[in-house]
C-alpha positions in Angstrom: -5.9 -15.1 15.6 -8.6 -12.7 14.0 -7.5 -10.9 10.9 -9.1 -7.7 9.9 -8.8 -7.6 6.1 -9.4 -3.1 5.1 -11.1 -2.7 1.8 -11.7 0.3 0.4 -13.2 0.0 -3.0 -14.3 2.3 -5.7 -16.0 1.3 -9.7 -14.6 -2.3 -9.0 -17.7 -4.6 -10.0 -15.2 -6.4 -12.7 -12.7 -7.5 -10.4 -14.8 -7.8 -7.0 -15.8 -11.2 -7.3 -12.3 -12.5 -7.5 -10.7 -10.7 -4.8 -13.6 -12.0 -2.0 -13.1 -15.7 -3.5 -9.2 -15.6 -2.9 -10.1 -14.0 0.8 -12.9 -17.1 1.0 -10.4 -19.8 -0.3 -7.6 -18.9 2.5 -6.8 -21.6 4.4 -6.9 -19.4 7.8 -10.6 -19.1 8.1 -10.4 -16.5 11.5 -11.0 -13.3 9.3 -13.2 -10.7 8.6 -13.3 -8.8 5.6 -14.4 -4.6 5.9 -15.6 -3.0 2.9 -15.9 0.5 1.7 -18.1 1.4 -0.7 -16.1 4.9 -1.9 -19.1 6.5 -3.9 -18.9 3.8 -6.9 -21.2 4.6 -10.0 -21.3 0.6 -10.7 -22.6 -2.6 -9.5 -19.6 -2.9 -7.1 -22.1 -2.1 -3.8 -24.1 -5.1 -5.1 -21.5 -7.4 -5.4 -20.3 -6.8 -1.9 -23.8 -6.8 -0.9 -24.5 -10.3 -2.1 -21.1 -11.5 -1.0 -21.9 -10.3 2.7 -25.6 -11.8 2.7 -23.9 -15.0 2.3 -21.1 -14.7 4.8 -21.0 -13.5 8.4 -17.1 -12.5 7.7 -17.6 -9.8 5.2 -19.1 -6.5 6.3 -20.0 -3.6 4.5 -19.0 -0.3 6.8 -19.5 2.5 3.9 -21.7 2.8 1.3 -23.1 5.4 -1.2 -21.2 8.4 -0.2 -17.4 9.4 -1.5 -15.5 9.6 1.2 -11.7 9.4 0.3 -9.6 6.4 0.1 -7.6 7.3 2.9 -10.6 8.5 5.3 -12.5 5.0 4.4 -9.1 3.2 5.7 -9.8 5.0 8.9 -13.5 4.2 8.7 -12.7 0.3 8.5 -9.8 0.7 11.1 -12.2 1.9 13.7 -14.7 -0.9 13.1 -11.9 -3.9 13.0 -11.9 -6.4 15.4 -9.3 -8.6 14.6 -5.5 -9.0 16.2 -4.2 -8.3 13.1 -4.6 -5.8 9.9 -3.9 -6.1 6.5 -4.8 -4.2 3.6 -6.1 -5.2 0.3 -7.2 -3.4 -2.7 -10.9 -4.4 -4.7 -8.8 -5.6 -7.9 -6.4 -7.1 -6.2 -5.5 -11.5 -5.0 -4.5 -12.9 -1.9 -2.1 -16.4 -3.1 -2.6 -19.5 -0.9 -2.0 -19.2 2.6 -1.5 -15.5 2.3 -3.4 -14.8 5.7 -2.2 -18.1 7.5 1.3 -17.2 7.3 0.9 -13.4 8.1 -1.5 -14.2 11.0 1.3 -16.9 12.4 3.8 -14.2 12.4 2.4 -11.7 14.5 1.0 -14.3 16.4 4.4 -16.1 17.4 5.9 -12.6 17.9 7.5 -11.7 21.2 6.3 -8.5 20.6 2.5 -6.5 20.2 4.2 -4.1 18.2 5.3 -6.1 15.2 5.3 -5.5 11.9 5.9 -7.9 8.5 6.9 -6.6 5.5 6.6 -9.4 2.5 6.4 -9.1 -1.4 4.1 -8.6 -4.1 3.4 -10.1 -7.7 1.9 -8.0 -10.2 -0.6 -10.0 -12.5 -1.8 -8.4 -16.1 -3.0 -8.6 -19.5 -0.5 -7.0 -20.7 2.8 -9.4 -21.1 5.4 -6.6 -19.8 3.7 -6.2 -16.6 2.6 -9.8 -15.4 4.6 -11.7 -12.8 6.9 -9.1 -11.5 7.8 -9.6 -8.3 8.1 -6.8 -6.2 10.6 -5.9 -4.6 13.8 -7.4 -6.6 16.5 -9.3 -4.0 16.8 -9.4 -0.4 14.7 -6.2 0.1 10.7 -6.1 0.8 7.8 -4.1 0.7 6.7 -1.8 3.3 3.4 -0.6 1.8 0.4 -1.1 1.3 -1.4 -4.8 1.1 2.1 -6.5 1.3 2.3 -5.6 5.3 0.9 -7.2 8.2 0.5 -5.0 11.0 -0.9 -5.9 14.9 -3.2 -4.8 17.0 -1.5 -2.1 19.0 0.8 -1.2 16.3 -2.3 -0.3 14.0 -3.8 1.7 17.1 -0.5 3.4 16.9 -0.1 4.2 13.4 -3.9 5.0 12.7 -5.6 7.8 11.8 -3.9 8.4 8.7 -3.6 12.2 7.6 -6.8 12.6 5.8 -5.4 15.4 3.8 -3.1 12.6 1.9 -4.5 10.9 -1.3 -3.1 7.5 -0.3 -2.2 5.6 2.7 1.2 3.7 1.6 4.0 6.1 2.6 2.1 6.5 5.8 1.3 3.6 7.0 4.9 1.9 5.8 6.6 5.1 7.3 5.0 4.8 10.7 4.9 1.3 11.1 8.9 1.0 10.5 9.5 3.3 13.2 7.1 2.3 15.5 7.4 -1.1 15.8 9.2 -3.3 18.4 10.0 -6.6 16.0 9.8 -6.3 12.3 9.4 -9.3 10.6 10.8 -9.4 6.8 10.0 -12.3 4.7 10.3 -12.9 0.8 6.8 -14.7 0.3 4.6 -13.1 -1.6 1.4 -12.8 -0.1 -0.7 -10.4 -2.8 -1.1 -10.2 -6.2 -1.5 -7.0 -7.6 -3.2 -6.2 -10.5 -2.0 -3.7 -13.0 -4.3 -2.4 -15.5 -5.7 1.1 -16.9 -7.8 1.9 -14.0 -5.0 1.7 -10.9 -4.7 4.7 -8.8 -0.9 4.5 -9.2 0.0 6.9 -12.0 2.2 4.4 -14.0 2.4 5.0 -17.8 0.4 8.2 -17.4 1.5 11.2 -19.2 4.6 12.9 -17.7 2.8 16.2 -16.0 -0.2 13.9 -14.5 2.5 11.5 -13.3 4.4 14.1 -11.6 1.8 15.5 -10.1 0.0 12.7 -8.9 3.6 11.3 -7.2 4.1 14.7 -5.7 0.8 14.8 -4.1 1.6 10.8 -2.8 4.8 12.2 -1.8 3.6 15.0 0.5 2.9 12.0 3.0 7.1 12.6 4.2 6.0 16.2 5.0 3.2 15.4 6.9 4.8 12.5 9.2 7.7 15.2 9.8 4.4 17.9 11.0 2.6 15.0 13.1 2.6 14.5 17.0 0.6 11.5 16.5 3.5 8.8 17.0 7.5 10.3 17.8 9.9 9.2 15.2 13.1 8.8 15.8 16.1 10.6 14.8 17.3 8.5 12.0 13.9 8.4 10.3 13.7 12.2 10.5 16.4 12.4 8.7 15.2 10.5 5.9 12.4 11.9 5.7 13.4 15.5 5.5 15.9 13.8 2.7 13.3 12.5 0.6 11.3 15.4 0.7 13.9 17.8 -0.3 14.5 15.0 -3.2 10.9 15.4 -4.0 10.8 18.9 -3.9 13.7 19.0 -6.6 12.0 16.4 -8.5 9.0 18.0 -8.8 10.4 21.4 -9.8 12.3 19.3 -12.2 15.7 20.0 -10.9 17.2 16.7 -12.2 20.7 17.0 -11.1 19.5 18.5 -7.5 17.7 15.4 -7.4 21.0 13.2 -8.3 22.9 15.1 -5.8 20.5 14.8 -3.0 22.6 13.6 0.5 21.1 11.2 2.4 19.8 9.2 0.1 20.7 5.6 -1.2 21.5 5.2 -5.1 18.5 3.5 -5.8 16.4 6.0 -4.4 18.0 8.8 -6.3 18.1 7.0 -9.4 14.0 6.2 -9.0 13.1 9.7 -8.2 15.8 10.8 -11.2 13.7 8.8 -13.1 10.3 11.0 -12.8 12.2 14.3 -13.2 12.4 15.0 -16.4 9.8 13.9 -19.0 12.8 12.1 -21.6 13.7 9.7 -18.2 10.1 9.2 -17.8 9.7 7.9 -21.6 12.3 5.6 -20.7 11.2 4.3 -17.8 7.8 3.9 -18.9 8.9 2.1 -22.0 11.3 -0.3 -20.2 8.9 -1.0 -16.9 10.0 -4.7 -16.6 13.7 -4.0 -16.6 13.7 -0.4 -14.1 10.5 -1.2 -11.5 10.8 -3.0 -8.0 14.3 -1.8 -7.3 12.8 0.2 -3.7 12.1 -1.7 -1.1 13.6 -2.1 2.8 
């Protein structure tokens, strides 16, 4: 089975190198590797160029021009040709048998519309934020370059809103809903890098954090306005939930945001957590202990 691994990638010429060599040193060897070149001012085009000169698998789709992260997702999408998808940021690792073990569950799957939702590790410099796995418990991640995603699912689930600044809430949103079997396993199959330049706004200053989540965030309004996929009651629900959370949250209506029905304690305790800037301080200053809490 093929595996179609997106890349999107942006100013990444330090950490380049090491994400191809973890996609090279997979022990599932069917892949193909899709790069993005999103307007970086760095060697980063370069390194990818070198990288595909010297194998067949990796393939440069965009270069030069800024395009969006979420608009060069689409761009790779559309020139995949693998039975499966995954995601993978330009800082970020993919751990031993990463691939081999998401290919082998879509591929065993009684169903083309499956799903698998795994967990993360972050890796750093920085002592407080290395080896956190993500989520905590029984739960997983549904986001991003912990997901495996097949064929026809993908063709379900993309385009992604071009008007959003990221793909996570999208893509884990849609693919929930849409798919037949969903497969949930607690092996880690990325390693994701935290450091000063992530486009998550962690340990940024309150009002940049807030709204740089609200415009993330926005992605549960639009999946409520799309006609793209049907969702189904349940997920509606949640959605309109979360975005009535977020709305509170960003206005900074902290108890609104405590109150807020339909929503589980964990997930009104994260959001709490970015309403107000004191609860922010906190949270910031005690990552270790209050992240990876959210999951499914």
């Amino acid at each position: 089975m093929k595996v179609s691994i997106l890349s999107p990638v942006h100013d990444e010429e330090r950490y380049l190198p090491e994400m191809i060599e973890s996609v090279r040193a997979q022990d599932h060897d069917d892949w193909e590797l899709l790069i993005a070149d999103d307007g970086s001012t760095d060697a980063t085009l370069a390194v990818a160029r070198r990288y595909a000169e010297g194998d067949e698998r990796i393939r440069i789709v965009h270069e030069t021009e800024k395009i969006g992260k979420v608009r060069a997702f689409n761009l790779l999408f559309a020139h995949a040709k693998g039975d499966a998808v995954v995601l993978l940021a330009g800082d970020d690792r993919l751990p031993p048998g990463s691939l081999r073990l998401r290919a082998d569950d879509v591929a065993s799957s009684s169903s083309p519309l499956t799903a698998g939702f795994y967990k993360l590790r972050t890796f750093s410099t920085t002592p407080a934020l290395d080896g956190i796995v993500v989520p905590r418990g029984d739960r997983v991640n549904a986001s991003g370059a912990a997901v495996v995603l097949s064929r026809p699912l993908a063709e379900k689930v993309f385009p992604i809103d071009e008007s959003l600044v990221a793909e996570d809430v999208w893509l884990g949103t849609a693919a929930r809903d849409c798919a037949e079997r969903v497969v949930r396993r607690h092996d880690v199959v990325v390693e994701y890098r935290v450091h000063e330049d992530n486009s998550t706004p962690r340990k940024r200053p309150f009002p940049v954090m807030s709204e740089a989540m609200h415009a993330r965030h926005l992605a549960w309004q639009k999946l409520l306005e799309q006609r793209q996929f049907p969702l189904s009651d349940a997920q509606r629900r949640q959605l309109v939930a979360l975005w009535a959370a977020e709305e509170h949250r960003h206005a900074g209506r902290l108890l609104r945001v405590l109150a807020s029905p339909g929503l589980s304690l964990v997930e009104r305790l994260a959001m709490a957590s970015m309403a107000s800037r004191a609860l922010y301080a906190v949270r910031s200053r005690f990552y270790r202990l209050f992240s990876g809490w959210r999951g499914v």
